[in-house]
Every structure is written in C-alpha cells, then in structure tokens.
N, CA, C and O atoms as a Tinker XYZ file with bonds, in Angstrom:
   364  protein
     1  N      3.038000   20.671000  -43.842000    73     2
     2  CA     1.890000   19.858000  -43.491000    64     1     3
     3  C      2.248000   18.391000  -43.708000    63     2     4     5
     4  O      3.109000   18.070000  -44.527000    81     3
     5  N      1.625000   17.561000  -43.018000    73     3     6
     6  CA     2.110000   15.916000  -43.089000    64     5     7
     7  C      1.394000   15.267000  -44.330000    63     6     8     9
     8  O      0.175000   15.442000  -44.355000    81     7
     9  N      1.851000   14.669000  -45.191000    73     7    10
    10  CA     1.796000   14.345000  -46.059000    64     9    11
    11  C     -0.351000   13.407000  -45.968000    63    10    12    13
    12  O     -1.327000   13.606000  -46.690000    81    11
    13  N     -0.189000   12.651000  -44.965000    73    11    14
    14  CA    -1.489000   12.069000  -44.514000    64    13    15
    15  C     -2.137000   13.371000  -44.483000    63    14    16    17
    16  O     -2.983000   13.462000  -45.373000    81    15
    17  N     -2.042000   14.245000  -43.873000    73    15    18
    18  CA    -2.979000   15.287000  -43.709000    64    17    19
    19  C     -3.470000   16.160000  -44.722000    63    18    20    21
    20  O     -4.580000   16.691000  -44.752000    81    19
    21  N     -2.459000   16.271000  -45.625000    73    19    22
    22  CA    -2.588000   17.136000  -47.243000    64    21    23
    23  C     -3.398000   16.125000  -47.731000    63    22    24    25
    24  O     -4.473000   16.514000  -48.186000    81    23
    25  N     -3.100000   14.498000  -47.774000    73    23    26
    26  CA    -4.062000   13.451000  -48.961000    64    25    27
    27  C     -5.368000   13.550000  -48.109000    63    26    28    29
    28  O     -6.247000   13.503000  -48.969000    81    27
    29  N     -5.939000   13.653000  -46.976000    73    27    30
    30  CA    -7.062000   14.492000  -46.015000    64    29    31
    31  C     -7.656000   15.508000  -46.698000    63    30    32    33
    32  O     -8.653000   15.556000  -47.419000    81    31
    33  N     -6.774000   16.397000  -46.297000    73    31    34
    34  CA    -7.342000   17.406000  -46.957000    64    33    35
    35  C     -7.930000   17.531000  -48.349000    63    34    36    37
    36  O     -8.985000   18.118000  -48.590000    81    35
    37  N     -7.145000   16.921000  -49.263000    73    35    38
    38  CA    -7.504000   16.410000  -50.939000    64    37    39
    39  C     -8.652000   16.154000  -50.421000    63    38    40    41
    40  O     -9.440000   17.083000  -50.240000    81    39
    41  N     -9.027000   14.687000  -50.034000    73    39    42
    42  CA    -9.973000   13.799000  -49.917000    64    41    43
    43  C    -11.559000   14.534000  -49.142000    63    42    44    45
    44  O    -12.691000   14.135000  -49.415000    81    43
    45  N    -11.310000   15.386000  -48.401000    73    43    46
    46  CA   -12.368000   16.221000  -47.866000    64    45    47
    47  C    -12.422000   17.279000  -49.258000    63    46    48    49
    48  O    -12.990000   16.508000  -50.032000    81    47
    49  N    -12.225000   18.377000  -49.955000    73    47    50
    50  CA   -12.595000   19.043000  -50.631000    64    49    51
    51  C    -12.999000   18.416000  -51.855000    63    50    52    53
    52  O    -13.640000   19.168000  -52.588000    81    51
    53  N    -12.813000   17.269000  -52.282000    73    51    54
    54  CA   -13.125000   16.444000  -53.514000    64    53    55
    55  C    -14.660000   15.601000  -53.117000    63    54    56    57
    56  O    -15.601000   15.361000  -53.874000    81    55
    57  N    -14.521000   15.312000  -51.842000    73    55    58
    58  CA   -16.272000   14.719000  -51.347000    64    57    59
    59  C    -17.087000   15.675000  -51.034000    63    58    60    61
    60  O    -18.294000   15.554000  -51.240000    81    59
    61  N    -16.400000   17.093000  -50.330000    73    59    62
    62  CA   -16.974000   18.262000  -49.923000    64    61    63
    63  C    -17.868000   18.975000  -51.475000    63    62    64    65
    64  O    -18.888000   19.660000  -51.555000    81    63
    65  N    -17.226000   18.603000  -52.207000    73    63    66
    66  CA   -17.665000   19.009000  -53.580000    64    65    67
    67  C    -19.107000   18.470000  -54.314000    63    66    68    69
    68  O    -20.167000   19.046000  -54.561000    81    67
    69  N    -18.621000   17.079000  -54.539000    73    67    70
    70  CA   -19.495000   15.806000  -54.707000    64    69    71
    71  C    -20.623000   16.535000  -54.168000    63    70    72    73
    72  O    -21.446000   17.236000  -54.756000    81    71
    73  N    -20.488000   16.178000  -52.674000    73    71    74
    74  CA   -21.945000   16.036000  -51.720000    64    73    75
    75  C    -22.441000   17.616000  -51.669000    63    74    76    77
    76  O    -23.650000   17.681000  -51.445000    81    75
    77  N    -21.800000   18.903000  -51.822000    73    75    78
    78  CA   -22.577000   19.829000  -52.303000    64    77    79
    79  C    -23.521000   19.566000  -53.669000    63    78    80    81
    80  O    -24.738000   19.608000  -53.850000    81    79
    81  N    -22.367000   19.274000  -54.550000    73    79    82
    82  CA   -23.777000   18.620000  -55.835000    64    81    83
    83  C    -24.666000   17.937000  -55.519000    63    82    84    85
    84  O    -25.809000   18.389000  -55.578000    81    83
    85  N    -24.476000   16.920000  -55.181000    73    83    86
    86  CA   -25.812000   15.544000  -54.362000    64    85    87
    87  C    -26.857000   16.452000  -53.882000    63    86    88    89
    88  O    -28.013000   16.323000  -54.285000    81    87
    89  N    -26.375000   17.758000  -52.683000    73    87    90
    90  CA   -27.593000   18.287000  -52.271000    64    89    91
    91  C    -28.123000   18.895000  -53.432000    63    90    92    93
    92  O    -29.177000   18.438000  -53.874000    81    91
    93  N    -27.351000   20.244000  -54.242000    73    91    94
    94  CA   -27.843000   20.891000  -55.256000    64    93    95
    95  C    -29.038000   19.725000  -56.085000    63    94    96    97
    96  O    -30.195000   19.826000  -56.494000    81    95
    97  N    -28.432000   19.088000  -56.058000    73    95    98
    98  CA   -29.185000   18.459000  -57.757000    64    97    99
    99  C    -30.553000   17.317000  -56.752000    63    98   100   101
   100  O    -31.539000   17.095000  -57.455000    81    99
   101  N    -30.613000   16.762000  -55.510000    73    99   102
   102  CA   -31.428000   16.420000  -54.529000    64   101   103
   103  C    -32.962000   17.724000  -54.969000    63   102   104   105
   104  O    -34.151000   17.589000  -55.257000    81   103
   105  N    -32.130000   18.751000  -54.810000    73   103   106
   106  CA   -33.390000   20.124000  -54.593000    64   105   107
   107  C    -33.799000   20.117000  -55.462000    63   106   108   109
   108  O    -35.000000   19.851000  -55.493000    81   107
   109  N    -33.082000   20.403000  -56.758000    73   107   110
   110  CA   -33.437000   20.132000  -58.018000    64   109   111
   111  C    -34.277000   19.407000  -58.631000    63   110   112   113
   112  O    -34.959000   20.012000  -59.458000    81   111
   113  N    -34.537000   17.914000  -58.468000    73   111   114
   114  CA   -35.410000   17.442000  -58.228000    64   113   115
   115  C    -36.019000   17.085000  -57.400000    63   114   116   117
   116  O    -36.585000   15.993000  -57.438000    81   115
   117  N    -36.095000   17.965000  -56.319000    73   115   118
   118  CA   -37.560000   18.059000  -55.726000    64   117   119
   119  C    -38.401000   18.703000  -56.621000    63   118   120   121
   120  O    -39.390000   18.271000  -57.213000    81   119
   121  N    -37.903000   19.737000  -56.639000    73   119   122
   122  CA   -38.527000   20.984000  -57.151000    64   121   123
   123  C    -39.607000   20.420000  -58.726000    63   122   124   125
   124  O    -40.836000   20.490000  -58.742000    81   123
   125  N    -38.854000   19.963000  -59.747000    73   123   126
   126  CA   -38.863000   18.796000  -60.880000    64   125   127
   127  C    -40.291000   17.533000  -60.319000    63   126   128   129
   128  O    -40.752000   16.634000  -61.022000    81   127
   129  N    -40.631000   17.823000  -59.126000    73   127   130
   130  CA   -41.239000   16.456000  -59.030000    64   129   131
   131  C    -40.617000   15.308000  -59.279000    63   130   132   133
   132  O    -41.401000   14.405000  -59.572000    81   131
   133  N    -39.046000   14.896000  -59.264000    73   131   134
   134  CA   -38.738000   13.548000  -60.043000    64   133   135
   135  C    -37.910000   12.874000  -58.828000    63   134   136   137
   136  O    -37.602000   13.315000  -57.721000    81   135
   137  N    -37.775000   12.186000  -59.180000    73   135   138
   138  CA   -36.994000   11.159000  -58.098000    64   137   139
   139  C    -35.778000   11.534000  -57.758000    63   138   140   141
   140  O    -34.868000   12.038000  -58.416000    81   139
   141  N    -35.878000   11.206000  -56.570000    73   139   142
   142  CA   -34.910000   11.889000  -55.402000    64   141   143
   143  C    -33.422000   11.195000  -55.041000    63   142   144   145
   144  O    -33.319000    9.992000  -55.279000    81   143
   145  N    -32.761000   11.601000  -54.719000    73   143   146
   146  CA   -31.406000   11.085000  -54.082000    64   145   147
   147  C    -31.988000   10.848000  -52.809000    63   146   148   149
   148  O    -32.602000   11.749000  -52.236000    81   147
   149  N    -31.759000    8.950000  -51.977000    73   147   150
   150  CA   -32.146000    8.754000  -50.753000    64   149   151
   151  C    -31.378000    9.175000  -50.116000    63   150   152   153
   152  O    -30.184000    9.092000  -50.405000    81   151
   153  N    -32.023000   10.022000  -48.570000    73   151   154
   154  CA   -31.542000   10.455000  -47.412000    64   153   155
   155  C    -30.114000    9.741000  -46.962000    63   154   156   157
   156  O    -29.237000   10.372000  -46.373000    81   155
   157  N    -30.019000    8.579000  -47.257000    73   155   158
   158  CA   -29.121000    7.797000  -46.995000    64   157   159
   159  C    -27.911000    7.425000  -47.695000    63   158   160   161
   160  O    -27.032000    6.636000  -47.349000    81   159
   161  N    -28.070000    8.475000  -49.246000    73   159   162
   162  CA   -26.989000    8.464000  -49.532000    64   161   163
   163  C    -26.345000    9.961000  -49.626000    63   162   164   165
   164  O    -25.241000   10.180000  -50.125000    81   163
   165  N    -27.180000   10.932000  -49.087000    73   163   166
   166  CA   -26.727000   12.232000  -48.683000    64   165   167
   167  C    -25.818000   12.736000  -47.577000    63   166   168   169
   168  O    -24.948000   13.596000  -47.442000    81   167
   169  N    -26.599000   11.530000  -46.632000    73   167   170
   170  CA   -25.743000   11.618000  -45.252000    64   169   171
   171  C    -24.141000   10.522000  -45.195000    63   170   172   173
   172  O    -23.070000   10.480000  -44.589000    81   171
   173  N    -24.909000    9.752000  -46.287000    73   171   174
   174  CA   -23.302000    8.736000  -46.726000    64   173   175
   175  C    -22.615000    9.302000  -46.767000    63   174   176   177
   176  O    -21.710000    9.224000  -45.935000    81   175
   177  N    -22.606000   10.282000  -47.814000    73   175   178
   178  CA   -21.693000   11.487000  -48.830000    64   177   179
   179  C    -21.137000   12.093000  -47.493000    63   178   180   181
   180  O    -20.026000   11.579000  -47.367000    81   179
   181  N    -21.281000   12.628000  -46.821000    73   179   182
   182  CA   -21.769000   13.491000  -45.837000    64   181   183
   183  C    -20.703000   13.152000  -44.493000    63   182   184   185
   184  O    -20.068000   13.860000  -43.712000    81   183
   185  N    -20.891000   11.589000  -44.697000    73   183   186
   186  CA   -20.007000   11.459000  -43.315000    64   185   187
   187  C    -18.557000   10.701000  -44.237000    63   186   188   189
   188  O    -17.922000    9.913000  -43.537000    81   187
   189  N    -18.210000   10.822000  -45.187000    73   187   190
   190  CA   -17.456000    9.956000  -45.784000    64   189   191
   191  C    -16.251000   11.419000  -46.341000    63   190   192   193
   192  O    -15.319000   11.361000  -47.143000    81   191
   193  N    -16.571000   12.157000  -45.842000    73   191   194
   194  CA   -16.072000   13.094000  -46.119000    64   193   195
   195  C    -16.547000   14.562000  -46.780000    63   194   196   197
   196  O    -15.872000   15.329000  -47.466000    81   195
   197  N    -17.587000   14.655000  -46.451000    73   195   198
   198  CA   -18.531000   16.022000  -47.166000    64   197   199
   199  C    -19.166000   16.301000  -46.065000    63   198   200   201
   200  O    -20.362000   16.199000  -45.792000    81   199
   201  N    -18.202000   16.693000  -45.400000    73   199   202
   202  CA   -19.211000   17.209000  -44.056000    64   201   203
   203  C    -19.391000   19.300000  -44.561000    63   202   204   205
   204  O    -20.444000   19.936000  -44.606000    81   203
   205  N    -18.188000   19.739000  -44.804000    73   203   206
   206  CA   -18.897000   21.292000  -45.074000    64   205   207
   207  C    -19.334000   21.327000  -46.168000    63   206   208   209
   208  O    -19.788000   22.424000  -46.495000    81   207
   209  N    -19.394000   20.362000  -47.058000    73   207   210
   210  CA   -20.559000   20.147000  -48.460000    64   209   211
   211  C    -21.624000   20.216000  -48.048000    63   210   212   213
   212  O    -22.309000   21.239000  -48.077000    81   211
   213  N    -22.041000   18.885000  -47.478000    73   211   214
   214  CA   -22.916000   18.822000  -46.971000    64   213   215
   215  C    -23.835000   20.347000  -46.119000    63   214   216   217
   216  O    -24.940000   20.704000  -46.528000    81   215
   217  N    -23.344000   20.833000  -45.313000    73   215   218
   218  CA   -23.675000   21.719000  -44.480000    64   217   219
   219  C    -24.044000   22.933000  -45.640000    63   218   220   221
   220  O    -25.157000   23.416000  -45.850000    81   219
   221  N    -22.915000   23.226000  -46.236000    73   219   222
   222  CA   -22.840000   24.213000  -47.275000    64   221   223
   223  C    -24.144000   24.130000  -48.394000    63   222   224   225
   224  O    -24.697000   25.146000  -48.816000    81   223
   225  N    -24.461000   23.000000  -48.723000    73   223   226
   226  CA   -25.774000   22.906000  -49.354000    64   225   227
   227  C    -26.575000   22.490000  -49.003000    63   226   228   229
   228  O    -27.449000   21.990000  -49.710000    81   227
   229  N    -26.588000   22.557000  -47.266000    73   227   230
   230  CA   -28.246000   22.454000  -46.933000    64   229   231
   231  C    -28.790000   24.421000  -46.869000    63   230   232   233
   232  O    -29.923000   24.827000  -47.128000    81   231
   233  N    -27.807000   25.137000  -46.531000    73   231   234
   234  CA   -28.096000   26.505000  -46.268000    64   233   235
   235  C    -28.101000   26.973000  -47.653000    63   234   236   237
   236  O    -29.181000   27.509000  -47.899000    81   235
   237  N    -27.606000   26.974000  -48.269000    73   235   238
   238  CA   -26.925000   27.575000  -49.646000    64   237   239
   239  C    -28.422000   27.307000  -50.484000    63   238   240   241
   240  O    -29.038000   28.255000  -50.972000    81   239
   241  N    -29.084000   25.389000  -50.612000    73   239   242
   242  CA   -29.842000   25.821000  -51.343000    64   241   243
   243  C    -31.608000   24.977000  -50.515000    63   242   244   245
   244  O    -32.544000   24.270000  -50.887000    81   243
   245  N    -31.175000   25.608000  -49.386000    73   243   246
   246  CA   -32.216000   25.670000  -48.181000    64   245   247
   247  C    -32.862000   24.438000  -48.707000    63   246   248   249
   248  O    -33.924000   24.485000  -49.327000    81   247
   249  N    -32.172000   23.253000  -48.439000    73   247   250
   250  CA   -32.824000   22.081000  -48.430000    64   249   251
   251  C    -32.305000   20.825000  -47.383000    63   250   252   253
   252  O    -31.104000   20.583000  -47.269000    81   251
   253  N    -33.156000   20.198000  -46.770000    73   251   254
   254  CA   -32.986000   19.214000  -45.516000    64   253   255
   255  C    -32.621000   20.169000  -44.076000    63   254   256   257
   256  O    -32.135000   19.941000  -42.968000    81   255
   257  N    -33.108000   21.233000  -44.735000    73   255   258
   258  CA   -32.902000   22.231000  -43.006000    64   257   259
   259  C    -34.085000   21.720000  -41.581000    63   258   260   261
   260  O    -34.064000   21.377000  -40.399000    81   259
   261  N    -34.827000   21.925000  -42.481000    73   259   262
   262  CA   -35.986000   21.227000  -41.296000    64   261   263
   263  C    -35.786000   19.545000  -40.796000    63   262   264   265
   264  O    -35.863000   19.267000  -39.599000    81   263
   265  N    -35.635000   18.931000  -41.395000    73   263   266
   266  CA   -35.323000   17.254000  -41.238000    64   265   267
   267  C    -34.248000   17.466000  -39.943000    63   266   268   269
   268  O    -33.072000   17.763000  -40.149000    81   267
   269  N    -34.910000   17.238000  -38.314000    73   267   270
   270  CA   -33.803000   17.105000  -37.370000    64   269   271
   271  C    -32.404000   16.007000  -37.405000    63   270   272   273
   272  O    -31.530000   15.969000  -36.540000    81   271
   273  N    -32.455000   15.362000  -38.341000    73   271   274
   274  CA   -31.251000   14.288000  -37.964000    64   273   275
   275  C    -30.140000   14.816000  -39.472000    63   274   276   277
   276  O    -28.965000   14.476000  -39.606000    81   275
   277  N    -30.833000   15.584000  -40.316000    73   275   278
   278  CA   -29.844000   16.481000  -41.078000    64   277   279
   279  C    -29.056000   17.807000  -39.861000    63   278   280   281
   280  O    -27.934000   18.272000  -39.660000    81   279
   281  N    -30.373000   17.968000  -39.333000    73   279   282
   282  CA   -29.504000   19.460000  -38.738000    64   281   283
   283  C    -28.565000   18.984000  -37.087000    63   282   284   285
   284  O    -28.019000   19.732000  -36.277000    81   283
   285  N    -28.666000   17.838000  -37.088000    73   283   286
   286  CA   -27.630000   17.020000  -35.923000    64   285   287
   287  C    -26.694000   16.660000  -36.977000    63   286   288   289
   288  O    -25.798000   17.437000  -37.306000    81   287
   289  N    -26.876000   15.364000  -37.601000    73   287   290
   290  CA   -25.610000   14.205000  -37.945000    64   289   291
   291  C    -24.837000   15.847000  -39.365000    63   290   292   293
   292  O    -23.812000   15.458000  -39.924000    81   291
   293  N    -25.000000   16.396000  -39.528000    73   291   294
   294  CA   -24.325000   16.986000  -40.632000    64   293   295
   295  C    -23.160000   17.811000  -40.194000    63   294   296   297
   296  O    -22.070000   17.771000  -40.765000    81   295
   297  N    -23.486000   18.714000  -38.946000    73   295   298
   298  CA   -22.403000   19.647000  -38.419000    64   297   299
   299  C    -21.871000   18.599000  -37.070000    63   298   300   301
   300  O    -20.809000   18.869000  -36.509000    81   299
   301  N    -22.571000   17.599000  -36.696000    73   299   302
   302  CA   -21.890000   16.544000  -36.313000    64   301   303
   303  C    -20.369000   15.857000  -37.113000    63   302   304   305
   304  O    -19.203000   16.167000  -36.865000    81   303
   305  N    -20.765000   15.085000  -37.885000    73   303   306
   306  CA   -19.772000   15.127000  -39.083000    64   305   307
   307  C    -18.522000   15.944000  -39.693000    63   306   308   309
   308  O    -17.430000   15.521000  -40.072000    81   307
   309  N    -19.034000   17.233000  -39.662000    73   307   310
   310  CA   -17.936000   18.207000  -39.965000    64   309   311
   311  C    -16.972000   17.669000  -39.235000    63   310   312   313
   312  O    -16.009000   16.966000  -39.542000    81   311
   313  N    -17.551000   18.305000  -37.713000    73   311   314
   314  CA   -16.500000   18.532000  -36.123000    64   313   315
   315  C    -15.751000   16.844000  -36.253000    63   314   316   317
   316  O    -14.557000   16.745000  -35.972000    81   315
   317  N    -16.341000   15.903000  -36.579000    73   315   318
   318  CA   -15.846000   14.827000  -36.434000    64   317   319
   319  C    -14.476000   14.857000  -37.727000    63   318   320   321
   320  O    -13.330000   14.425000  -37.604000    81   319
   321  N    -15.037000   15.443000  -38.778000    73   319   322
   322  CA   -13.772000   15.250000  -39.817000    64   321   323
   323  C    -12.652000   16.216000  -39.638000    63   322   324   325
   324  O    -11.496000   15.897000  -39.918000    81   323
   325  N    -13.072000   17.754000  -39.035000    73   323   326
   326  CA   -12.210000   18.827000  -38.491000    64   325   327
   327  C    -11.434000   17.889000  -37.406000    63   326   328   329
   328  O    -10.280000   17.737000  -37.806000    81   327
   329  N    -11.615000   17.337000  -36.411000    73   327   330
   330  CA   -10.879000   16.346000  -35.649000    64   329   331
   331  C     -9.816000   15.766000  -36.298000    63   330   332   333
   332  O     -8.618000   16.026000  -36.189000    81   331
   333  N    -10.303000   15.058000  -36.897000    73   331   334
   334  CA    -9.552000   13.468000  -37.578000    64   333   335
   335  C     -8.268000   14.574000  -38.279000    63   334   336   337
   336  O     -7.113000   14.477000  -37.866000    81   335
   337  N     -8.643000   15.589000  -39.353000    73   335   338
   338  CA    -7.872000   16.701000  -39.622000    64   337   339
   339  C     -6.604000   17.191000  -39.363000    63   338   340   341
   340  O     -5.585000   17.292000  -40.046000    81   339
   341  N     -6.960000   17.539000  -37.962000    73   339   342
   342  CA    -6.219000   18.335000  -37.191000    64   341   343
   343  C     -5.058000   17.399000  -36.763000    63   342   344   345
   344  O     -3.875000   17.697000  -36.927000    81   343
   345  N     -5.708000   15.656000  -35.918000    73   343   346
   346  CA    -5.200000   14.354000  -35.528000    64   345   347
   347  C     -3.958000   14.403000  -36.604000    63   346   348   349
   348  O     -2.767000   14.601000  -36.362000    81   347
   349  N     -4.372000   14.249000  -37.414000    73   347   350
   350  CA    -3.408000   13.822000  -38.914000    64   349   351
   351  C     -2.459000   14.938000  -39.122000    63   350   352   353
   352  O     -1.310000   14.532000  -39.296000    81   351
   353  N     -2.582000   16.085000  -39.152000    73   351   354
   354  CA    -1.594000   17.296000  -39.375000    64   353   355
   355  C     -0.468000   16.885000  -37.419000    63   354   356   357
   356  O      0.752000   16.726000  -37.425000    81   355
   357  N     -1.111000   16.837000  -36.435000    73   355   358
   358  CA    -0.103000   16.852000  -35.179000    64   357   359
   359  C      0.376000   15.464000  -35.100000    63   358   360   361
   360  O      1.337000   15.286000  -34.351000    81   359
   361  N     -0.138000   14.367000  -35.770000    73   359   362
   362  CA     0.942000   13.330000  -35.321000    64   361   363
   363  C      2.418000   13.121000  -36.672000    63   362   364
   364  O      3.344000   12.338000  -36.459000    81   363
C-alpha cells in the first residue's frame, strides 16, 4: 500500500472513531436534557474524516436519522473519502 494511503487510512479510522463518540455522547445528552454537540461540529467531524463514524453512529445509536441533510451530507462524505482513498492507494 502507498505510504500516503496507509497515513489515510490511519487518519480516517482515528476521526472515524472520534466522530462515532461525538455522535454517541451527542445522544447521550439528548437523552440527559443537557447541552448538545452543534450540528456543525458533527458534520465537521464527519467530513474531515469520519465519514463511516459518522454513518456508523447515526444507525448504531439511532440519532440524526430523521434530520435530511444528516441522511445526504453523511454517506455523501463517506463516498467522497472512499474516493480520495482509493486516489491515494493508485497513484
């Protein structure tokens, strides 16, 4: 594998991680009544490299499923980082 593409890969499962927590602990306090992680730094997380985080903890702990621009920009994101991915492993 190309060296860019392995520090990729690092870099996606280490935000993929993160931004699963962000959602987990988001629900968490919902649930808590307490103050929330903004939408805007979920989808940050999200496109910065937590795209199957992201995805993974909207199903996992059924939260931002209904919100249409979660259930676009999130598996949007993935396909966009699966791209860049793939880009980096063939050149």
């Amino acid at each position: 594998m190309a060296e860019s593409a392995y520090r990729l890969l690092v870099w996606y499962c280490v935000v993929s991680l993160f931004t699963l927590a962000l959602f987990g602990w988001d629900k968490w306090m919902a649930k808590q009544d307490r103050s929330r992680v903004p939408e805007a730094a979920l989808l940050g997380a999200t496109l910065f490299g937590g795209g199957l985080g992201g995805l993974v903890g909207m199903y996992l702990f059924r939260h931002k499923t209904r919100k249409m621009l979660f259930r676009v920009c999130v598996p949007l994101f993935l396909i966009l980082q699966a791209a860049l991915l793939v880009f980096a492993y063939l050149r």
